[in-house]
C-alpha positions as CSV (number, residue, x, y, z in Angstrom):
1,X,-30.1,25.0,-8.8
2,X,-29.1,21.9,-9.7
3,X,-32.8,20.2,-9.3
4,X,-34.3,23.0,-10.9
5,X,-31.6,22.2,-14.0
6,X,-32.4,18.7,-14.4
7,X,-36.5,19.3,-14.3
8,X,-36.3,21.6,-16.8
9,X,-33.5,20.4,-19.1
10,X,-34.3,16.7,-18.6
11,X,-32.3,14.3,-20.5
12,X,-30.4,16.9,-22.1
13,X,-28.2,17.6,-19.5
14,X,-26.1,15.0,-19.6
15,X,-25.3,16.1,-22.7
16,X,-24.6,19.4,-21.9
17,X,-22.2,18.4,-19.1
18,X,-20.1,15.9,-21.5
19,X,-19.9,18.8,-23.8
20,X,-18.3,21.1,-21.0
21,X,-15.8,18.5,-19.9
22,X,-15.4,16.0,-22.7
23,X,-13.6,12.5,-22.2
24,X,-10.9,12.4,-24.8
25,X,-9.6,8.4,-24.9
26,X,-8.4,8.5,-28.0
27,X,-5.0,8.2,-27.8
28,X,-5.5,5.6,-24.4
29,X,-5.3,1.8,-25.6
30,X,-6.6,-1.2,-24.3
31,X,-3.1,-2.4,-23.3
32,X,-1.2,-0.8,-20.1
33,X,1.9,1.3,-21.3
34,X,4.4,-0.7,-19.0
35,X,3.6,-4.3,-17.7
36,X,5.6,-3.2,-15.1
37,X,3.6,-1.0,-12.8
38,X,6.4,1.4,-14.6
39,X,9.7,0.0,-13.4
40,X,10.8,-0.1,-16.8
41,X,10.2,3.8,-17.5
42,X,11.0,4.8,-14.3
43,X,9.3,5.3,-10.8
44,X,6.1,3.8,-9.8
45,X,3.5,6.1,-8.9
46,X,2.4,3.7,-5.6
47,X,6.4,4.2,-4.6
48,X,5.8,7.7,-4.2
49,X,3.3,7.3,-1.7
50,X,5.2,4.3,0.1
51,X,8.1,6.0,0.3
52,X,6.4,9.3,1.4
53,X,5.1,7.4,4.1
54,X,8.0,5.4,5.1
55,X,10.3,8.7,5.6
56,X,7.0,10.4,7.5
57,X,7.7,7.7,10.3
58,X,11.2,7.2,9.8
59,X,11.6,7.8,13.4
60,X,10.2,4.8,14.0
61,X,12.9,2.4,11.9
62,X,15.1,1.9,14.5
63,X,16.2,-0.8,16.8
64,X,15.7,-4.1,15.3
65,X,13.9,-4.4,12.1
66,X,12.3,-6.6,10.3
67,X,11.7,-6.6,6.6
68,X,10.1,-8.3,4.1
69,X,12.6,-9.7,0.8
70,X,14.8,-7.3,1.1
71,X,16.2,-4.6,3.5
72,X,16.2,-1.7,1.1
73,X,13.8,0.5,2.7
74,X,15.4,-0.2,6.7
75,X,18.9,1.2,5.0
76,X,17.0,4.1,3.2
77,X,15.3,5.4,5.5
78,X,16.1,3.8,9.2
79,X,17.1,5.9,12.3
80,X,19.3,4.4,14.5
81,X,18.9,0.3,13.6
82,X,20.9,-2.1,15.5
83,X,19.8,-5.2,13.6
84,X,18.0,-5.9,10.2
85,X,16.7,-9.1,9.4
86,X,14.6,-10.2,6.1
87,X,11.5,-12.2,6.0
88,X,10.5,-14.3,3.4
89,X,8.7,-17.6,3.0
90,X,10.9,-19.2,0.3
91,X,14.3,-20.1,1.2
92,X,15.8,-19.6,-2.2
93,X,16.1,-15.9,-0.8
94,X,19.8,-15.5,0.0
95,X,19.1,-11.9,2.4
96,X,15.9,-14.0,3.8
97,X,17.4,-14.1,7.9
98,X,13.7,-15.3,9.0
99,X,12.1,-18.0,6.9
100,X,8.9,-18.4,7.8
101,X,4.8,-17.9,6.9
102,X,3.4,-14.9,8.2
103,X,0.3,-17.1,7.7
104,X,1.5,-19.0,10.8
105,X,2.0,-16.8,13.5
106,X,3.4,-20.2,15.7
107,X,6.3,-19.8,13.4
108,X,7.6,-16.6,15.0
109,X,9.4,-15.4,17.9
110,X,7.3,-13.3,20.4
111,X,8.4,-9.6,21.0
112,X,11.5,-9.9,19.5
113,X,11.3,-7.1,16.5
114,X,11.4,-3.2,17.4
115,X,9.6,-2.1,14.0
116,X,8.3,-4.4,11.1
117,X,8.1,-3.0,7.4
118,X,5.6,-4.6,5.5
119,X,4.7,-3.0,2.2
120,X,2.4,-4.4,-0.6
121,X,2.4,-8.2,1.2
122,X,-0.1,-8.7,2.5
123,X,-2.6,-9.0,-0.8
124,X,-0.4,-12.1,-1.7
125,X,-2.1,-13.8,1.4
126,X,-5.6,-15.0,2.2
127,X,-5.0,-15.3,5.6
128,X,-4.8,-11.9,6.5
129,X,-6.8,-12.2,10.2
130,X,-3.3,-14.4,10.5
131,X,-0.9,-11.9,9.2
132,X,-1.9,-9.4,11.9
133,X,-2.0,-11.7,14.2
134,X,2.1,-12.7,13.0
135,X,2.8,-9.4,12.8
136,X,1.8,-8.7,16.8
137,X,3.7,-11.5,17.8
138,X,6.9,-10.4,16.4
139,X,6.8,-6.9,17.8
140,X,8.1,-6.1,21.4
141,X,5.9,-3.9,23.4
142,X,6.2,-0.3,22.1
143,X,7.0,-1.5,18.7
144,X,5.7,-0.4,15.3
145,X,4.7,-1.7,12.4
146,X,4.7,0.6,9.2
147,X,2.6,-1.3,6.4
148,X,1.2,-0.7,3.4
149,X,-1.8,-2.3,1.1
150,X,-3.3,-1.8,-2.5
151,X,-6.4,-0.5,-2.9
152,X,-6.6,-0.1,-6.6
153,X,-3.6,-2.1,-8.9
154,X,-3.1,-4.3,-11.5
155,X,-2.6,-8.5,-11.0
156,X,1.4,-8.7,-10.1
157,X,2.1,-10.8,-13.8
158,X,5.3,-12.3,-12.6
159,X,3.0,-14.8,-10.0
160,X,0.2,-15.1,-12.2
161,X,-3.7,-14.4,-12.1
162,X,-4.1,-16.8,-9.0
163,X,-1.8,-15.6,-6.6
164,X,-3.5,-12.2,-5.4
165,X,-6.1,-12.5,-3.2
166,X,-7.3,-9.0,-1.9
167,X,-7.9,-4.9,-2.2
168,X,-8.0,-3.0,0.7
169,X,-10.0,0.2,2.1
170,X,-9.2,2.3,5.0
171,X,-12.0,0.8,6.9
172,X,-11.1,-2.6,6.6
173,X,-7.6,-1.7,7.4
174,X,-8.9,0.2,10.5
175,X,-11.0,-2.9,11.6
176,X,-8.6,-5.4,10.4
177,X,-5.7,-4.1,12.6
178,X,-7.8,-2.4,15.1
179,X,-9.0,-6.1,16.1
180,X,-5.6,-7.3,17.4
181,X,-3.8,-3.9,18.1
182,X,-6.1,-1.9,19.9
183,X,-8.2,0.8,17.9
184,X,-6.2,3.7,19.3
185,X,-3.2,1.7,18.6
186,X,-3.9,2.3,14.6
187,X,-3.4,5.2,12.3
188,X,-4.7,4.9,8.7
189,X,-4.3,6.9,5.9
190,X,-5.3,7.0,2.2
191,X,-3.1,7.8,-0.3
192,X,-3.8,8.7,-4.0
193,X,-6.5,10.1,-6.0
194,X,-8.2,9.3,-9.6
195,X,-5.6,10.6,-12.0
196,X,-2.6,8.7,-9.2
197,X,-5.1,5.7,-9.6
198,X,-5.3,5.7,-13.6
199,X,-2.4,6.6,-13.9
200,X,-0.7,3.8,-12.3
201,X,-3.0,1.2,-13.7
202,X,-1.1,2.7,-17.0
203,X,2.4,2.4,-16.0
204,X,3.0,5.8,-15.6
205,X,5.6,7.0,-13.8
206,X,6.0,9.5,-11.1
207,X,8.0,11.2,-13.7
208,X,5.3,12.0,-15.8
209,X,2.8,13.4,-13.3
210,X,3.5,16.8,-11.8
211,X,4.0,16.2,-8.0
212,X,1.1,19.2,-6.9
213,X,-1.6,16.5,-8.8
214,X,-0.5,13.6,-7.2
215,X,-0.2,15.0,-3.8
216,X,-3.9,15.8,-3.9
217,X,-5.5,13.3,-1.4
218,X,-8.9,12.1,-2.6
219,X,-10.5,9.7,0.1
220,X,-12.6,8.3,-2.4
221,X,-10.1,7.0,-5.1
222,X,-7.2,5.6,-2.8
223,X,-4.2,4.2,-4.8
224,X,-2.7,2.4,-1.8
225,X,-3.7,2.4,1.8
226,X,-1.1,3.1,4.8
227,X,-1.0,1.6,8.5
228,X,0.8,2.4,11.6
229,X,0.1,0.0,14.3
230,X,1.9,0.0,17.6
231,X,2.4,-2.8,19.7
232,X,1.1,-1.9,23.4
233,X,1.8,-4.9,25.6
């Protein structure tokens, strides 16, 4: 039908189709509505789908943890942790417990971390082969690591233009941790779709976007990427 359509109508079907579902950008400016990824208006729309994912495998935030700036998401959403430490590279952090470069995996202890939270990090680094690498390292055999990645987002303004480095898919995430942890060791999930995606680049906020639209998965518009990797031996 739809061969038959464009033979006949030719170059007037294009028209025909933006008449049935028109773009309307009127009212959408050039500049985002928060600089903020939405902060400032209320909830992210990527925090819905990190912390979605997060309670999903909550199960598996137990033990000792490791987290990265903070501890906010082992206390929310932990089952039965025994110790939580926080990563960071600078040492101006006052919760930072581990200072180190997840560049460097020399730096860290082997085996000594039962799960490892690591959401939107690793796009700061250029050395992710490393960070997997780091990340390995630090879990004891059976451990997990619950990450998360960008796929679609805005430069981070408070660092500046030059201090992002990369946008992930679900098949580099799926060869990038499937290299060190073993590809049956790796589950990963997209997370998002077109209006999540434009949205976000917006600053909307989860607020503003009824929960049945962005809990439509679209595979080929991924907001932010998800990775559960478990630690074998």
């Amino acid at each position: 039908m739809t061969s038959w359509l464009t033979r006949v109508l030719g170059p007037a079907l294009p028209v025909l189709r933006r008449w049935r579902r028109p773009a309307t950008f009127a009212e959408l400016d050039t500049a985002p509505l928060s600089s903020e990824w939405g902060f400032d208006r209320g909830t992210p729309i990527d925090r819905y789908y990190i912390e979605h994912f997060l309670e999903r495998h909550a199960t598996d935030i137990r033990g000792r943890v490791l987290e990265v700036k903070s501890s906010d998401y082992t206390r929310r959403f932990g089952r039965g942790v025994v110790r939580e430490e926080v990563l960071d590279i600078s040492t101006d952090n006052p919760l930072a417990t581990l200072v180190a470069d997840l560049s460097k995996p020399d730096q860290f202890p082997e085996g000594q971390f039962d799960c490892f939270v690591l959401t939107q990090t690793m796009q700061f680094i250029y050395e992710v082969h490393a960070v997997v690498e780091s990340v390995h390292r630090l879990l004891a055999p059976g451990g997990v690591l619950l990450a998360t990645v960008p796929s679609t987002s805005r430069i981070a303004p408070r660092y500046g233009p030059t201090t992002e480095f990369w946008r992930f898919t679900a098949a580099s995430c799926a060869r990038l941790f499937g290299e060190v942890f073993g590809e049956r060791n790796v589950e990963v999930r997209t997370h998002g779709n077109v209006l999540a995606a434009t949205a976000f680049l917006y600053g909307a906020t989860v607020e503003e976007i009824p929960r049945e639209k962005l809990d439509v998965n679209d595979p080929f518009f991924p907001l932010i990427i998800s990775v559960r990797a478990t630690r074998t031996a």
